[in-house]
N, C-alpha and C positions, 0 to 999 in steps of 0.2 A: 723383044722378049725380055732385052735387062728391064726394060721400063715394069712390066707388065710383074715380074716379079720384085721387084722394090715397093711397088704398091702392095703386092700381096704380102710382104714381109711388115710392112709398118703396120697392115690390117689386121694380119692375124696376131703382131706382136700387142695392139692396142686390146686388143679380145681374149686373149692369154691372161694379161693383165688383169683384165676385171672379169673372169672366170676366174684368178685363182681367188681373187679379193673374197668374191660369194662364196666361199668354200667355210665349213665350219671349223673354227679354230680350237681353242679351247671352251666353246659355249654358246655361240651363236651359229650361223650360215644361213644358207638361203633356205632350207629346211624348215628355221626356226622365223623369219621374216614370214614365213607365209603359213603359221600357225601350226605347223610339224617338231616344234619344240617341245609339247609334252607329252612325247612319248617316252617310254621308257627307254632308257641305257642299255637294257638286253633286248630290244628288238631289232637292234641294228641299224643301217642305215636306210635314210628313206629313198623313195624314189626318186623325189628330188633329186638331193646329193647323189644316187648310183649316176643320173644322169647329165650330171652336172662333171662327174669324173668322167664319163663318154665323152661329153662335147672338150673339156680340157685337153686331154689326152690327144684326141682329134685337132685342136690346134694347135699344139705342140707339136703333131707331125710336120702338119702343115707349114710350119714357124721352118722346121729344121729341113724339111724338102726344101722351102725358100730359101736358107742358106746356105746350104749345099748346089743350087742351080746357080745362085751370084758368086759361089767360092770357083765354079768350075767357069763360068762365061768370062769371072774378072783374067783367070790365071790364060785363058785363049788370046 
C-alpha cells in the first residue's frame, strides 16, 4: 500500500506540475496554444481553461489524499 501510494504521489505531483504550467498566466495558456486566444476579455473563460481548472483541482486532491495516506502509514 505504501508502495502503491508513493507511486501515485510522484504521478499525480509530475501532472500538477504541468497542469498548472498550461494555465494562463498573464497572456497566454493552453486556451491560447490551441487558437482560443482571440477572444475577447469579456467572454470569459474558455472551455479549455474551465477544464483544465477541473482536471488541476482534481489532482490536487489526489496529490493531498496521497499525502495524507503516507503521513498516516508512516506515523503507524
Amino acid at each position: 500500500m505504501e508502495l502503491f501510494l508513493q507511486i501515485l504521489l510522484i504521478v499525480s505531483s509530475v501532472l500538477l506540475i504541468v497542469a498548472v504550467l498550461l494555465h494562463r498566466g498573464r497572456g497566454g495558456g493552453l486556451s491560447s496554444l490551441f487558437g482560443g486566444g482571440t477572444q475577447s476579455s469579456l467572454s470569459g473563460s474558455s472551455v479549455a481553461e474551465k477544464n483544465l481548472d477541473r482536471i488541476t483541482l482534481g489532482l490536487g486532491a489526489v496529490w493531498v489524499i496521497a499525502i495524507v495516506g503516507l503521513g498516516l502509514l508512516t506515523k503507524l
